[in-house]
MIDOSE-1310 file (N, C-alpha, C; in nm, 2 decimals, decimal comma, always signed):
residues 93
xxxx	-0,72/-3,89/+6,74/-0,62/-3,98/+6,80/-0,62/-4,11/+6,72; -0,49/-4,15/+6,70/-0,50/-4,25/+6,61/-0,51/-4,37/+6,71; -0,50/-4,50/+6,62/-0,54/-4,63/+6,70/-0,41/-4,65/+6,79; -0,32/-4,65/+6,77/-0,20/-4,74/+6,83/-0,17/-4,65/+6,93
xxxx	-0,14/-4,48/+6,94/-0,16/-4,39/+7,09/-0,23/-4,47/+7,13; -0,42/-4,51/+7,14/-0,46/-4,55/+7,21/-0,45/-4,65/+7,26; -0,36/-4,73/+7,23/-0,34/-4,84/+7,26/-0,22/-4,81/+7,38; -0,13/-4,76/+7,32/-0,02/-4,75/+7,44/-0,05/-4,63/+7,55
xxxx	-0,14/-4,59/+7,51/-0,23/-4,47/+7,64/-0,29/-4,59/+7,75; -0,33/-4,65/+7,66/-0,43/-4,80/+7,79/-0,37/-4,86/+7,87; -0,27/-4,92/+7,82/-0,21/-5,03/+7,93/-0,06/-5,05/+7,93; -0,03/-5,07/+8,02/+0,14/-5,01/+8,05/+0,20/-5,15/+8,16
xxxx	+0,26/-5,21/+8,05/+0,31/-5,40/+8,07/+0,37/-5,34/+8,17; +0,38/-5,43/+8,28/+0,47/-5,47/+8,38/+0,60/-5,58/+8,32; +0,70/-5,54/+8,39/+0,78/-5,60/+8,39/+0,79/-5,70/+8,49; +0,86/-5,83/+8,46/+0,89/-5,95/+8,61/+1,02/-5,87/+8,62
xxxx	+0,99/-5,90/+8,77/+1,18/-5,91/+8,85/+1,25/-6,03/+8,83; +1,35/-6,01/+8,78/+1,46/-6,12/+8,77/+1,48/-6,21/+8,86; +1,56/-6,30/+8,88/+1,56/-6,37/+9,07/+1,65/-6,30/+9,11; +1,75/-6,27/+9,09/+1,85/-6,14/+9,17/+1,77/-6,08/+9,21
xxxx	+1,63/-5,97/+9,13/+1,58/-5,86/+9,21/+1,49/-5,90/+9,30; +1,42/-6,01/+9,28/+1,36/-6,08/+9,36/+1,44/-6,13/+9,54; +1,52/-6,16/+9,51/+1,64/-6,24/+9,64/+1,65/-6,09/+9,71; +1,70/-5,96/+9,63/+1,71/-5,88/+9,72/+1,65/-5,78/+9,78
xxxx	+1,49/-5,77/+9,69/+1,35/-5,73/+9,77/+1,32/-5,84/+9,90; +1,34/-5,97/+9,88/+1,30/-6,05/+10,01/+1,39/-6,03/+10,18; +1,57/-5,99/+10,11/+1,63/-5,96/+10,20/+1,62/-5,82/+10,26; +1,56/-5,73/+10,15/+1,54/-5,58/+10,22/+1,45/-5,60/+10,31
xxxx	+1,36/-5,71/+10,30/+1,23/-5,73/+10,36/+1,27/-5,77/+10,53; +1,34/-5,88/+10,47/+1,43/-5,93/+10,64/+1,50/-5,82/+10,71; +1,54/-5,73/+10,66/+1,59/-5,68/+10,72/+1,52/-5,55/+10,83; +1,40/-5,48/+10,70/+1,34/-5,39/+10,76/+1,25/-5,46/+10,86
xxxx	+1,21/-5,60/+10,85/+1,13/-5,67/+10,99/+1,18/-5,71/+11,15; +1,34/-5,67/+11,09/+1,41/-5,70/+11,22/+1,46/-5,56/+11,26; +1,48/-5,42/+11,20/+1,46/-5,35/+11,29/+1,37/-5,29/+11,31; +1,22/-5,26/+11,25/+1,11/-5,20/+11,28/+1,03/-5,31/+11,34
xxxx	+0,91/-5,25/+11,41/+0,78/-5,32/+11,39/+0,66/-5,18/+11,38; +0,56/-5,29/+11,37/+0,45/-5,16/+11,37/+0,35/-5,19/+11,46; +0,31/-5,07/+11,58/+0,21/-5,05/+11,69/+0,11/-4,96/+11,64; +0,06/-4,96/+11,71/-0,09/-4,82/+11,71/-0,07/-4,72/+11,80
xxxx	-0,06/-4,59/+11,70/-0,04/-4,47/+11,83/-0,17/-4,39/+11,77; -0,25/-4,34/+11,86/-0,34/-4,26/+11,85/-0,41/-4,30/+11,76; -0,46/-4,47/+11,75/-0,58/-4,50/+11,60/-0,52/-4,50/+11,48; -0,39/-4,49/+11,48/-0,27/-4,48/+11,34/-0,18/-4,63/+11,37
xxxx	-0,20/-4,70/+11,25/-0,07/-4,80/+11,27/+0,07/-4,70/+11,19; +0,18/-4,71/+11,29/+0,30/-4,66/+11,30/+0,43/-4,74/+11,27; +0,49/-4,70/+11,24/+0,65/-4,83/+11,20/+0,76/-4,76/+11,30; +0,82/-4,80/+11,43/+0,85/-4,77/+11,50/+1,02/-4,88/+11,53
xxxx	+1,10/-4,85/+11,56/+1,25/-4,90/+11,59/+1,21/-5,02/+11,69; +1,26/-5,10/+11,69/+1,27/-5,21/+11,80/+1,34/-5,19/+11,88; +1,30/-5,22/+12,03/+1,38/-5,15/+12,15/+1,53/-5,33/+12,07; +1,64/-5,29/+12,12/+1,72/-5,34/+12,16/+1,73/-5,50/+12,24
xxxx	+1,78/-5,60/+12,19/+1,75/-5,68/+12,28/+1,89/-5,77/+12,28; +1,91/-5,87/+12,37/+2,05/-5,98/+12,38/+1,96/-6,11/+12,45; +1,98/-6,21/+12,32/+1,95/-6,30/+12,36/+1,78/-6,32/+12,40; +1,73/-6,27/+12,28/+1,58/-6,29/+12,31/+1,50/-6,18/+12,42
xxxx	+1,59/-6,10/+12,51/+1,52/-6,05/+12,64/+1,56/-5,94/+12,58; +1,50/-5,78/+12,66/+1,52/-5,67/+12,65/+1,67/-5,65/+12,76; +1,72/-5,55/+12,71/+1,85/-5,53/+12,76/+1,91/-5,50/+12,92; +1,75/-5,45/+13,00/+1,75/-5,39/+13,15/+1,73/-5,54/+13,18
xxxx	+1,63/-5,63/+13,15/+1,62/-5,80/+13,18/+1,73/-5,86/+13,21; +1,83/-5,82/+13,11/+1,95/-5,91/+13,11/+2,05/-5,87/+13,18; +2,04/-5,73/+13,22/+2,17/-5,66/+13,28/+2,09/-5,72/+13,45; +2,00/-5,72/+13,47/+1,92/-5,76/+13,64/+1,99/-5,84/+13,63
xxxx	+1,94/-5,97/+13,56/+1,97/-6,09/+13,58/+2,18/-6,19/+13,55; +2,19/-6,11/+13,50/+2,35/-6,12/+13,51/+2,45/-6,04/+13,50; +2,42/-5,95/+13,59/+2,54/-5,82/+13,64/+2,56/-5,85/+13,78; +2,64/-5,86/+13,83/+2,67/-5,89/+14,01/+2,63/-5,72/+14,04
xxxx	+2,68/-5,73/+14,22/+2,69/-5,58/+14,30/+2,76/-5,53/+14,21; +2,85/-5,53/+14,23/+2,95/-5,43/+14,22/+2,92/-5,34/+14,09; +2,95/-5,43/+13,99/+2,90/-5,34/+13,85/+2,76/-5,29/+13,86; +2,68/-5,31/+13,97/+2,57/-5,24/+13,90/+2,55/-5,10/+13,99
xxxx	+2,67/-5,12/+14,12/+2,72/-5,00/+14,19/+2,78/-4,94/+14,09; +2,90/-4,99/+14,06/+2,98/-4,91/+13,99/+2,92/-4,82/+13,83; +2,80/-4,86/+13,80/+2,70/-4,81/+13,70/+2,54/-4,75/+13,74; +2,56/-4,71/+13,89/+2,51/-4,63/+13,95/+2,32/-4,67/+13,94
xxxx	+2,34/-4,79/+13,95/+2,24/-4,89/+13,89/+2,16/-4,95/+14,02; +2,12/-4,85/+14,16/+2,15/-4,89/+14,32/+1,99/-5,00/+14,29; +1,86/-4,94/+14,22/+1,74/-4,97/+14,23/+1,75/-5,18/+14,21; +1,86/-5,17/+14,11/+1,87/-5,32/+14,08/+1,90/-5,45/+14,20
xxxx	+2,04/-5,35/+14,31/+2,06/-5,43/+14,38/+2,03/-5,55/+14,47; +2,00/-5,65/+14,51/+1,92/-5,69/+14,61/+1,97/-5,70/+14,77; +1,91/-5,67/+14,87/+1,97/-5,61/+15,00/+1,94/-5,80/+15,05; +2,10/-5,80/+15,09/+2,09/-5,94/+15,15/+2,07/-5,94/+15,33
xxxx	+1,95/-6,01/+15,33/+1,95/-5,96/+15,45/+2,04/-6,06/+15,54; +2,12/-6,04/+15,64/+2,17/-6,03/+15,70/+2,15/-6,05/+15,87; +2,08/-6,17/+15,93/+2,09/-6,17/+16,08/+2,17/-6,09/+16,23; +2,29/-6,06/+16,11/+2,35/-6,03/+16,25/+2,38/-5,87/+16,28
xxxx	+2,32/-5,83/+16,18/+2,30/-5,69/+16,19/+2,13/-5,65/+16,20; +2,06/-5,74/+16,27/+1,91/-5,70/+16,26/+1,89/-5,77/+16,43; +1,98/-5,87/+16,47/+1,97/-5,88/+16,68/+2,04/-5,77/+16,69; +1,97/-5,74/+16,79/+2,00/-5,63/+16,97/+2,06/-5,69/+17,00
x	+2,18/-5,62/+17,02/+2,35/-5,68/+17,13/+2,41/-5,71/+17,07
């Protein structure tokens, strides 16, 4: 084996990323952090989808808190509703 194989057998230069490749490894990055995250399933960390969210809250949060009756009748949604109680259907006579 001569000298200079061994040389280029040994060490194998890295190249720098340009700032273009650089700008768009950082934005792949933003992007894969907004829709993954990663939990522990069975002693394994995992990269798993992010539930869905509007405005900071999960999506069932937000439909409770600002859906009236009707839509959440008409979306068959009955567990949400809240039962107004009502006095004059709870007296005798």
């Amino acid at each position: 084996m001569c000298v200079s194989t061994a040389i280029l057998a040994m060490a194998k230069i890295k190249k720098k990323l340009t700032a273009e490749q650089k700008r768009a490894r950082k934005a792949a990055k933003a992007e894969r952090q907004q829709k993954y995250e990663w939990v522990f399933m069975n002693g394994k960390q995992v990269r798993v989808k992010r539930r869905p969210t509007i405005d900071g809250m999960g999506v069932d949060d937000y439909i409770v808190q600002n859906a009236d009756p009707i839509w959440l009748h008409q979306n068959e949604m009955w567990e949400y509703i809240e039962a107004e109680e009502d006095e004059s259907f709870t007296e005798n006579g």
